[in-house]
N, C-alpha and C positions, 0 to 999 in steps of 0.2 A: 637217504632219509634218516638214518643211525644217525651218522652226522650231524647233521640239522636239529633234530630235533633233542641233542646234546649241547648244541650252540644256543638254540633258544630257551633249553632248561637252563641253561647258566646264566644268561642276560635275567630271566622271568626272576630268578633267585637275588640277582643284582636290585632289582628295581623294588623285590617285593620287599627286601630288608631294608634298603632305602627309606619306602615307603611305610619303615615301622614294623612290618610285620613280624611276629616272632620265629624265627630261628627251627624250630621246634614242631612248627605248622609251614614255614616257606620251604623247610627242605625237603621233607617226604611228597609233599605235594609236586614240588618242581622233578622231582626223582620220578615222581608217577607216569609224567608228562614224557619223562628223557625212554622210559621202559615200554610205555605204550607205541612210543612213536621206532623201537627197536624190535616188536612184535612180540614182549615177554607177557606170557601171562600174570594174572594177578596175583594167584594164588600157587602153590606148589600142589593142590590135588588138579588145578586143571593143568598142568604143563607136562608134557611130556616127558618122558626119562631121560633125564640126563640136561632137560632143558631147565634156565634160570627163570624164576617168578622172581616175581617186584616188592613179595611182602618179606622173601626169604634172603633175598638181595641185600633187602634195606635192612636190613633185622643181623643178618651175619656181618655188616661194617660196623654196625653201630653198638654191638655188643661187642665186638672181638676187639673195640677199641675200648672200654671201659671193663673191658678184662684184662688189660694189659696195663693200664695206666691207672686206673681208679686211686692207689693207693698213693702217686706221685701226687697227682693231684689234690685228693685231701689232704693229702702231709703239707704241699705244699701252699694251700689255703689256710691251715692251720698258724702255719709258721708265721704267715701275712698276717693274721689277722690279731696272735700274739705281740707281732713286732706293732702293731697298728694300736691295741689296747693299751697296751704297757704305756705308749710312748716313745717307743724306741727307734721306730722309722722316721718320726718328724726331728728326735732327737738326731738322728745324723745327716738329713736332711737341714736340718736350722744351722747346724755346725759345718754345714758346706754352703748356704747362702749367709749366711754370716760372715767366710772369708773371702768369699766372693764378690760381694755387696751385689746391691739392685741396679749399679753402674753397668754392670755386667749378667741382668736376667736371665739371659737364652742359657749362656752356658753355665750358669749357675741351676737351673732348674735340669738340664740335660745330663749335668752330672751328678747332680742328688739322684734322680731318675738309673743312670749309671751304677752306681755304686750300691742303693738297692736291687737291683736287678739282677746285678752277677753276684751279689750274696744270697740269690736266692727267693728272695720277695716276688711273688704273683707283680706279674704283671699288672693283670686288672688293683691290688691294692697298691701297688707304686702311684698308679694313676689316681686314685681316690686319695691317697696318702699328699702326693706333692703338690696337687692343684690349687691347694688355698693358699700355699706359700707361692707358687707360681705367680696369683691373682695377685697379692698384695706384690711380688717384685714387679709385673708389670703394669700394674696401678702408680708404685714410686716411680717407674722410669718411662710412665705416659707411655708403652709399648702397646698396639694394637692386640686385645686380648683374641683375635683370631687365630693369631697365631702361636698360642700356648697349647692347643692338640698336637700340632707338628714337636714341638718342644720335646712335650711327653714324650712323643712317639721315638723321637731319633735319639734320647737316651734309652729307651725300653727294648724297641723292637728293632732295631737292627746291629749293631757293632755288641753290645752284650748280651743278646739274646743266643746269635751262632755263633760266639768266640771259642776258642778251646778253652775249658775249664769249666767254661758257664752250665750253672745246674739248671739252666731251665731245660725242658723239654726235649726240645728244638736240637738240643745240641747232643741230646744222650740217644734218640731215636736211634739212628744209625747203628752203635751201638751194639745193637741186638743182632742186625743185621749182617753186618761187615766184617763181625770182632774183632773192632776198635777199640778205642778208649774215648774219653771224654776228649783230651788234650790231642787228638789227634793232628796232625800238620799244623802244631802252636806256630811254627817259625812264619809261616804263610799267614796265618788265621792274627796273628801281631799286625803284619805289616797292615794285611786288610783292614782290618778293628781301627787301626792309627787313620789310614785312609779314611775311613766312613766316617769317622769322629770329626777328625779337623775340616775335612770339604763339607761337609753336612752340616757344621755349626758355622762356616764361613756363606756356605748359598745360604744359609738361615736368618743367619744376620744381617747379608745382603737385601733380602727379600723385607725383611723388617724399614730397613732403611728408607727403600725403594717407598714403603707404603706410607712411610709418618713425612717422607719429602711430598708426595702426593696428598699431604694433607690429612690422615687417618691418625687419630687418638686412642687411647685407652677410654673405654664408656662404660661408667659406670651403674650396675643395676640392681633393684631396693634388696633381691635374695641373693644378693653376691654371697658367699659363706666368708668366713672371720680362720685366723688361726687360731685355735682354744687356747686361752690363756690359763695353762695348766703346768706345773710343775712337771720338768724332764726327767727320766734318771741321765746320767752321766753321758757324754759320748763313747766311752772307752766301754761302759758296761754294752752299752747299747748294738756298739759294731762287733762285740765278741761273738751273737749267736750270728750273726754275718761268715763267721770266722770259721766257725765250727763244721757250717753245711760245706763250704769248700775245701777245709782239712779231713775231713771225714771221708769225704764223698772220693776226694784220692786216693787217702788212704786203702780205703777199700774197694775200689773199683776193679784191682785185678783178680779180687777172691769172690766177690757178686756180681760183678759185671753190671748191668741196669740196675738189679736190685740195691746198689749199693746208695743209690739218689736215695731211697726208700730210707735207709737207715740216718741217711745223713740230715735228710729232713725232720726227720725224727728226733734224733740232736740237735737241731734249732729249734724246734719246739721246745725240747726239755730245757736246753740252756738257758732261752727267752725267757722262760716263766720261772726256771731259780733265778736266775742274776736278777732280774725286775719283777720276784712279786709284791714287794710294796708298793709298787705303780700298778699292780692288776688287781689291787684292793676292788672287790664287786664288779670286775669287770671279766675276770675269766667263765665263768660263765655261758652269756653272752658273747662272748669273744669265742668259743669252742662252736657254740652255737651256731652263729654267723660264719665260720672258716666250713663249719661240713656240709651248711645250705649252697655257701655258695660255690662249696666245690662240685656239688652235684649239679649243680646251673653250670657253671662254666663245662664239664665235661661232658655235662648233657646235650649244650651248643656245639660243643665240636664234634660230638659224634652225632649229630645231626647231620652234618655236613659231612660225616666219613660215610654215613648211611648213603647218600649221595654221590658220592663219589663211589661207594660199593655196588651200586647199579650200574653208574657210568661206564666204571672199567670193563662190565659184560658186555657192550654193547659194541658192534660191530665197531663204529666208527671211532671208539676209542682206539680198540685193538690197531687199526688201523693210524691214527697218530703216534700209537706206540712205537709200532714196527718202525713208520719215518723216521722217528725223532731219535730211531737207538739207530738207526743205520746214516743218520748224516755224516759225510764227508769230515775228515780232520781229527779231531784229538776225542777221546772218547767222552772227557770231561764235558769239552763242549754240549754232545748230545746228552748225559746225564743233566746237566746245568738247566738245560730246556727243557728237556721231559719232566723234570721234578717244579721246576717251577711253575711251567703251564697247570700238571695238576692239582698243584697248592693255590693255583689261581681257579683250576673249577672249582676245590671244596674251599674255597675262602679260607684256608687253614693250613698255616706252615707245618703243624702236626700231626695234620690230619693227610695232607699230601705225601711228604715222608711213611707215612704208616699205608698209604696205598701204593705210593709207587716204588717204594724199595722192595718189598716182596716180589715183583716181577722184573725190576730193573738190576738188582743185585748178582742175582747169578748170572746177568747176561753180560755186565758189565766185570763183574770178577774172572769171571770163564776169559774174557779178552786178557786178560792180564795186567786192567787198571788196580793201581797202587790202593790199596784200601783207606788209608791215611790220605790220603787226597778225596777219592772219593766221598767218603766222610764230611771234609771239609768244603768239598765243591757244594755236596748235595744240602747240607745245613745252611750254608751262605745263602744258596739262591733259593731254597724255599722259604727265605722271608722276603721275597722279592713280590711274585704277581698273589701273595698269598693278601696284600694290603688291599685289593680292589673293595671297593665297597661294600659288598657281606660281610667284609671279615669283622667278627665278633669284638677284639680290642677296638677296630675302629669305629665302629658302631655305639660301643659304649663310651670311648674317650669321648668322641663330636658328640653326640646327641644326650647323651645320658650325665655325664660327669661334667664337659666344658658348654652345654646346652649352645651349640653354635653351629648354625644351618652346613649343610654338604657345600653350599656355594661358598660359601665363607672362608673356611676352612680346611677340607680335606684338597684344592691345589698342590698345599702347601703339604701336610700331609702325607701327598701319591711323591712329593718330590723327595723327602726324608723315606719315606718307606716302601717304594717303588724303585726309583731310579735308581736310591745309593745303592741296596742292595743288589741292586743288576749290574752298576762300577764294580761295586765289589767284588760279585762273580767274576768280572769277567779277568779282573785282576789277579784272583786268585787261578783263576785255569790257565792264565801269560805265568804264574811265580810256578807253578806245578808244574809246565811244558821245559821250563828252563834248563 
């Protein structure tokens, strides 16, 4: 019944975000449903000692996440939303679809998306940042605009999101856990990043082809948005606070370990805003403004779903996936690869999954005498794998919110960039780790 009623709080959570619902209201609700149907009380005065309530549950994931990360996340909102005011993100963005040309959209847009990402830049403002430039390259090259979320998506969230070095999230987790470094297994986490990049912009492009042979256009519509026609600063200025968060964040990553993102973010912030405040003329601000609203939105949404996954983990039947999945037969990566993914695919969150299942999987897989540097790199790979099913929050916002483009339409292509590659990828990397 644990079981079950863990499968159907996850599907209820699928359909209800689908369906619009907010994040914030789909996940304690569907948590309610997964705790009820596991026998927890609601409350901790009714529950017996030593037994889990459902308010205590949800309440200790969803805080203990936003006590950990809060500060990554503002910093790193901030830094977005500098890089977004100034000018600075479309400046090197323009300065990569510019050598590109629109002859060549997909990988032009994938690599603008690229190159802000592992400097640093919020995912969610990459997305908002390169869409308008995305639209006009594939309005010039009559490319079906369905498939500009996939675009986003296979520059953003998979090859720079888990690479070594990359300061997002995703990749410093572990981290904490392991005591690793960011760069952990780069010689692996290379070959992968090349893999996912080149096969992913090739079935991309394939996919493209397939659709405009079948007959499908670029269509155009009356609120398409424009790229502002507003004066850049420089590219050179522009890629330096890019520069900074990944010189920084090495630098000091063996004397703060996690907290060292913190500082380095902090440094694109300050860099962004001296090298370009004549481009932030009346817009810092606003601009400061909008980075701390939406950092509280974006972590609010994830730890919505860690809340979620804070009840699931109590419940019988997870327990009981666990045990399986850490005892399967053959290389231990393997069962790390699976465990972590499956539950980055309950809480719809690659960050949110890491930050549930390393806690319990760490010691069990260190105790074996898995390499921790692999680990590391196993477990970042493949939680941006089933973590893309349709709750997840980037996907949600890219389709619906940012490229306003139905689930049908759209996320196919999508599950095939942010699903598939990163499960190649895993599996690649736990073949180059066994070698």
């Amino acid at each position: 019944m644990s079981l079950v009623g863990l499968l159907v709080g996850l599907a209820l959570l699928i359909h209800l975000t689908m369906r619009g619902v907010e994040l914030l209201i789909a996940a304690p609700l569907c948590a309610l449903l997964v705790a009820l149907t596991s026998g927890f009380a609601l409350f901790p005065q009714a529950a017996a000692q030593g037994d889990p309530a459902f308010t205590a549950a949800y309440m200790q994931g969803f805080v203990g996440f936003v006590q950990t990360w809060f500060f990554m996340f503002l910093l790193g909102s901030l830094f977005g939303k500098v890089m977004e005011a100034s000018g600075a993100a479309d400046s090197v963005a323009v300065w990569i679809v510019k050598k590109l040309g629109a002859r060549h959209a997909v990988i032009a847009v994938v690599t603008a998306c690229a190159v802000l990402t592992y400097g640093g830049v919020s995912l969610f403002v990459v997305a908002f940042s390169v869409y308008p430039m995305a639209l006009s390259l594939f309005r010039v090259a009559d490319v079906p605009r369905r498939f500009i979320p996939a675009a986003l998506a296979l520059g953003s969230v998979t090859f720079t999101m888990t690479s070594a070095g990359s300061p997002e999230i995703q990749n410093w987790i572990p981290t904490k856990f392991l005591g690793t470094t960011p760069y952990a297994g780069w010689e692996v986490s290379l070959v992968v990043a090349i893999m996912m990049a080149v096969v992913g912009h090739v079935w991309l492009s394939w996919l493209v082809r397939r659709a405009v042979a079948a007959g499908e256009h670029f269509t155009v519509r009356d609120d398409d948005p424009h790229v502002e026609d507003r004066r850049l600063p420089p590219v050179w200025r522009s890629a330096l606070p890019l520069a900074a968060v990944l010189v920084v964040s090495f630098v000091l990553h063996d004397a703060l370990k996690e907290s060292a993102l913190i500082v380095a973010l902090g440094a694109g912030v300050l860099s962004g805003i001296v090298l370009n405040t004549g481009f932030l003329k009346g817009r810092i601000g606003d601009a400061m403004a909008a980075g701390a609203l939406g950092a509280l939105i974006a972590i609010a949404n994830t730890a919505a779903v860690v809340g979620f996954g804070g009840v699931a983990k109590l419940t019988g039947g997870f327990q009981a996936a666990v045990d399986f999945m850490t005892h399967l037969p053959g290389s231990p990566l393997i069962g790390a690869a699976i465990a972590v993914s499956v539950i980055a695919g309950l809480t719809g969150s690659a960050s949110g999954g890491q930050s549930i299942a390393l806690p319990l999987l760490a010691p069990i897989y260190l105790g074996q005498g898995v390499n921790p540097d692999a680990l590391h790199r196993v477990v970042s790979i493949s939680s941006g794998a089933l973590d893309s099913l349709p709750h997840n929050g980037y996907v949600v916002t890219t389709i619906r919110s940012i490229c306003r483009e139905s689930y049908a339409a759209a996320y196919p292509a999508v599950a095939a960039m942010t699903v598939i590659m990163p499960a190649l990828g895993t599996a690649l990397a736990v073949v180059l780790f066994n070698l």
